[in-house]
C-alpha positions as a Markdown table, in Angstrom:
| # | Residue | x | y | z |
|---|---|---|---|---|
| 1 | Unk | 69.3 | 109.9 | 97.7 |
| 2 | Unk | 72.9 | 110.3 | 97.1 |
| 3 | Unk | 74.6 | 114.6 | 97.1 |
| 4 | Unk | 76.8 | 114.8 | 94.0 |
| 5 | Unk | 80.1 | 116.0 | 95.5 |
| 6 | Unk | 81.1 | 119.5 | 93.9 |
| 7 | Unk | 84.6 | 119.3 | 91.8 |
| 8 | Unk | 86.7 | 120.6 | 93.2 |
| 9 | Unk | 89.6 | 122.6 | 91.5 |
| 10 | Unk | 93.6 | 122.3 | 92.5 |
| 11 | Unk | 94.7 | 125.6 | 91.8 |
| 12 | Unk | 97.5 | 127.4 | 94.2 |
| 13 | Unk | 98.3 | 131.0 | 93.3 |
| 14 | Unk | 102.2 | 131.4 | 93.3 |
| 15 | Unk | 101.6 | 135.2 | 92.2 |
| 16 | Unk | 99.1 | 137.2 | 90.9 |
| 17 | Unk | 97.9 | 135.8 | 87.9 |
| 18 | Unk | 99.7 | 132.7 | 88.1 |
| 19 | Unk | 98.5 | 129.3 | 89.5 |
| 20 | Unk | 99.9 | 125.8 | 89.8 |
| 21 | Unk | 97.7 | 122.8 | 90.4 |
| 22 | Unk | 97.4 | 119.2 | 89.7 |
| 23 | Unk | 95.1 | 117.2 | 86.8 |
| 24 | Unk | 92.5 | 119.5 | 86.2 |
| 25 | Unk | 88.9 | 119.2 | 85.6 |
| 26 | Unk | 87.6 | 119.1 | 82.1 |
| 27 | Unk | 84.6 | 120.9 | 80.7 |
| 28 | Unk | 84.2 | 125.1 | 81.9 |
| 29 | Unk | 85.0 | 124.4 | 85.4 |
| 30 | Unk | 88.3 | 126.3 | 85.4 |
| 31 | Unk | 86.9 | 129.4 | 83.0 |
| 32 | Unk | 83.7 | 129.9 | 85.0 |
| 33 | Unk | 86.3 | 130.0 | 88.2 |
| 34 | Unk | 88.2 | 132.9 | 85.8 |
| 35 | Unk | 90.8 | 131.3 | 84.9 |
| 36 | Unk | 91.8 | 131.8 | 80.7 |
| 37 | Unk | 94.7 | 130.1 | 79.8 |
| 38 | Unk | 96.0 | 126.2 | 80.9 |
| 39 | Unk | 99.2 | 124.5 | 80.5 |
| 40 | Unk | 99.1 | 120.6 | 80.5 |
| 41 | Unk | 102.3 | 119.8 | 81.5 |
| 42 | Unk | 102.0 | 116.5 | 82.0 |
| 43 | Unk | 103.3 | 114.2 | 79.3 |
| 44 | Unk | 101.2 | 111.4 | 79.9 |
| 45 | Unk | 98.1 | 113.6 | 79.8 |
| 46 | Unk | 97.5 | 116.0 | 77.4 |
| 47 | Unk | 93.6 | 116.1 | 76.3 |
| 48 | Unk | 92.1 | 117.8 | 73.3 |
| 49 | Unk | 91.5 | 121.5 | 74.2 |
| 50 | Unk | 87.8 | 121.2 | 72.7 |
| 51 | Unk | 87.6 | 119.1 | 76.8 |
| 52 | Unk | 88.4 | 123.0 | 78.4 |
| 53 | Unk | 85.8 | 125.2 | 76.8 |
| 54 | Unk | 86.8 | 128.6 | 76.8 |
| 55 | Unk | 90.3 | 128.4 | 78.2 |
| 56 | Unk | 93.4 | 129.0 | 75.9 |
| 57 | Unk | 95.0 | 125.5 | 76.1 |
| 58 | Unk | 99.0 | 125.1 | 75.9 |
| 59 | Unk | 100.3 | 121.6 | 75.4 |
| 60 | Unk | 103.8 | 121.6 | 77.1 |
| 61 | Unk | 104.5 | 117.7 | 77.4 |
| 62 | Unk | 107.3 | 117.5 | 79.8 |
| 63 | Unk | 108.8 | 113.7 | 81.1 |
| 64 | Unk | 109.4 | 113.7 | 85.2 |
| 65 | Unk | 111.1 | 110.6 | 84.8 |
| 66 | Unk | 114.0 | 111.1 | 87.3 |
| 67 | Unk | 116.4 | 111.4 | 84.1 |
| 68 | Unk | 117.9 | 115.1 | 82.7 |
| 69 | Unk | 116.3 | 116.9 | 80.4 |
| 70 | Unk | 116.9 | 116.7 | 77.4 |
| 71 | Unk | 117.4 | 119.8 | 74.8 |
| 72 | Unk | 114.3 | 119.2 | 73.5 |
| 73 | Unk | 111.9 | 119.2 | 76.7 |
| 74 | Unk | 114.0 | 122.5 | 77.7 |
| 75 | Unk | 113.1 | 124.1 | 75.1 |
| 76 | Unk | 109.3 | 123.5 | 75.5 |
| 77 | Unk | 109.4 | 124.4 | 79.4 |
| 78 | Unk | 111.3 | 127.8 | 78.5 |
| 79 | Unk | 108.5 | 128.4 | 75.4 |
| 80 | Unk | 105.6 | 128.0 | 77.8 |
| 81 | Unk | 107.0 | 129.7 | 80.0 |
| 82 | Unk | 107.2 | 132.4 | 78.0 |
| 83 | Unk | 103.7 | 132.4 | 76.9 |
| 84 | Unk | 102.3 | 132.0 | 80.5 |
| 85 | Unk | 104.3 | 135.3 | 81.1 |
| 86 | Unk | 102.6 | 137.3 | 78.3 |
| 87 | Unk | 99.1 | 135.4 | 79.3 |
| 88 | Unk | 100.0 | 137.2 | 82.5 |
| 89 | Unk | 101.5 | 140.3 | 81.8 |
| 90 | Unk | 98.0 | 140.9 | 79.8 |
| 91 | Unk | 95.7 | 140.3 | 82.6 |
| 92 | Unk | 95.2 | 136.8 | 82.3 |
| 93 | Unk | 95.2 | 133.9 | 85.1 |
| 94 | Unk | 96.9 | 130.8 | 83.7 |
| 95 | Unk | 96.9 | 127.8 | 85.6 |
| 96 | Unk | 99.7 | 125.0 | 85.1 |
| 97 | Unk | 99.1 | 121.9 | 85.5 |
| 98 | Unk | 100.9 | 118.4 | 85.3 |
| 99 | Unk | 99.9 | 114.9 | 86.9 |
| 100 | Unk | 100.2 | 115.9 | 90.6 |
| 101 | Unk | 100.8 | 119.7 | 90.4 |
| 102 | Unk | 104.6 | 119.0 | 91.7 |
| 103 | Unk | 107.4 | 118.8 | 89.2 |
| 104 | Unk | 106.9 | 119.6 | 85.8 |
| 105 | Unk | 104.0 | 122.4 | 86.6 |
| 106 | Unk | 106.5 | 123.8 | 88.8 |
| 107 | Unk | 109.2 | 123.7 | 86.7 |
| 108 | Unk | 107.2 | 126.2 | 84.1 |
| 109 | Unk | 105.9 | 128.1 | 87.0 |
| 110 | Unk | 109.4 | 128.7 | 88.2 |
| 111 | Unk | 110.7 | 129.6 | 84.8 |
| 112 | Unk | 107.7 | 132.0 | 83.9 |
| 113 | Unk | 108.3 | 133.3 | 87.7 |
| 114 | Unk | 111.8 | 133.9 | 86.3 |
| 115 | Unk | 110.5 | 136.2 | 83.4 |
| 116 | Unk | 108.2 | 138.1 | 85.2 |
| 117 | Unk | 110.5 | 139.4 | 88.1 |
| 118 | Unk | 113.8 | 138.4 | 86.9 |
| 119 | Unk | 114.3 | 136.8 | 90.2 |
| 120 | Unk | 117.3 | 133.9 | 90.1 |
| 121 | Unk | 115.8 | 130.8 | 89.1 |
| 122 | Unk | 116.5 | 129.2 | 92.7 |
| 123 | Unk | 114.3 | 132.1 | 94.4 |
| 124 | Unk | 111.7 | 131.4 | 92.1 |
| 125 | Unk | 111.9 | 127.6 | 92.5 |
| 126 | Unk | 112.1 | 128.6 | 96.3 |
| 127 | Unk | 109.1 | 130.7 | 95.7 |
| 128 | Unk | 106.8 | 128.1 | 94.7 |
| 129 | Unk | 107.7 | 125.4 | 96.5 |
| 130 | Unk | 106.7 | 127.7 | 99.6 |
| 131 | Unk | 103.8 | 128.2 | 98.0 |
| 132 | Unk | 102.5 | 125.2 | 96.4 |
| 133 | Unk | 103.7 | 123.5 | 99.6 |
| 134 | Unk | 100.2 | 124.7 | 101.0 |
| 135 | Unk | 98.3 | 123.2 | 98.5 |
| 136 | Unk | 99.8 | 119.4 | 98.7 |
| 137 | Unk | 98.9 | 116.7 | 101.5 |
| 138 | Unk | 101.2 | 116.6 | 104.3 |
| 139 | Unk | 104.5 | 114.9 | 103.7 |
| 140 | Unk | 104.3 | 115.4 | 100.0 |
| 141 | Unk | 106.8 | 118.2 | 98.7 |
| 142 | Unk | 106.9 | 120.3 | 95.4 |
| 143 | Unk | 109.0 | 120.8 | 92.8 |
| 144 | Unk | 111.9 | 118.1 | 94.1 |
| 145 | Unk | 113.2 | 117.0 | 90.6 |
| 146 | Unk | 116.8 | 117.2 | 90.8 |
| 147 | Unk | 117.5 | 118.2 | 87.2 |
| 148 | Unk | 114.7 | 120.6 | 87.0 |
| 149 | Unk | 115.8 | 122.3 | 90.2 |
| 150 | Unk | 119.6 | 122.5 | 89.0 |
| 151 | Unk | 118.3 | 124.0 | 85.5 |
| 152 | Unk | 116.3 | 126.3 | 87.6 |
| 153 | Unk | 119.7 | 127.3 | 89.5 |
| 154 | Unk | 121.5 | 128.4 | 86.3 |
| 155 | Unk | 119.7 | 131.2 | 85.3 |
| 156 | Unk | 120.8 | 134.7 | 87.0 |
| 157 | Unk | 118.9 | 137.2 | 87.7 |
| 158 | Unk | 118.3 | 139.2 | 85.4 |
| 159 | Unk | 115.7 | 142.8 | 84.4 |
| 160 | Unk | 111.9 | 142.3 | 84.1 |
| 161 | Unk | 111.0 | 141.3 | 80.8 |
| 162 | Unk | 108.5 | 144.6 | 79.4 |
């Protein structure tokens, strides 16, 4: 007789509400775990939300192609970024996810990070890096996308959002 190996869920918490993981697990996995909202971050993946029952899904395709961004997939990051922030701000945990929980993930986490504190964008970028480090196999480093981290370096610091 073969065990069924549980599923597992790849969620680091980079502050309180807000997590950052790889591919996630469809099906009620993450909302019987608590969390309520998802961000697929991932441009290669982004599944129907009718595969996350009872989360709030947010489709944020983002390329981590090694190229800029362009004005376009800027604009998305900083729009989910500022929904994650009111998800959070209400009581929510939101969980963001792309491919391998690394770049793009990180680059939303950073920026809703950003609106939450109004820490520089390089402390929050700093911020998760330390923190998602823990949640990555050895030798495998977060948020390390040159033109996400430079956009992350231009914004100031600046008061909380209310």
């Amino acid at each position: 007789m073969q065990l069924e190996q549980p599923i597992t869920v790849d969620a680091t918490r980079i502050a309180s509400g807000l997590y950052q993981g790889g591919l996630p697990p469809e099906g009620q996995l993450l909302y019987r775990r608590g969390f309520h909202t998802l961000v697929l971050a991932a441009k290669e993946h982004q599944p129907p939300a009718a595969r996350f029952p009872g989360l709030r899904v947010l489709h944020a395709p983002l390329d981590d192609s090694g190229t800029p961004m362009s004005t376009a997939e800027w604009r998305i990051a900083k729009a989910a970024a500022e929904r994650v922030a009111r998800a959070v701000l209400s009581g929510q945990r939101v969980l963001i996810t792309c491919q391998q929980g690394r770049n793009r993930s990180g680059l939303v986490t950073a920026l809703a990070l950003h609106l939450l504190t109004g820490y520089a964008g390089s402390a929050c970028a700093e911020r998760v890096r330390q923190h998602r480090q823990r949640g990555l196999p050895a030798g495998v480093q977060a948020l390390v996308n040159p033109y996400f981290n430079a956009a992350l370096a231009g914004l100031k610091p600046r008061p909380r959002r209310p």
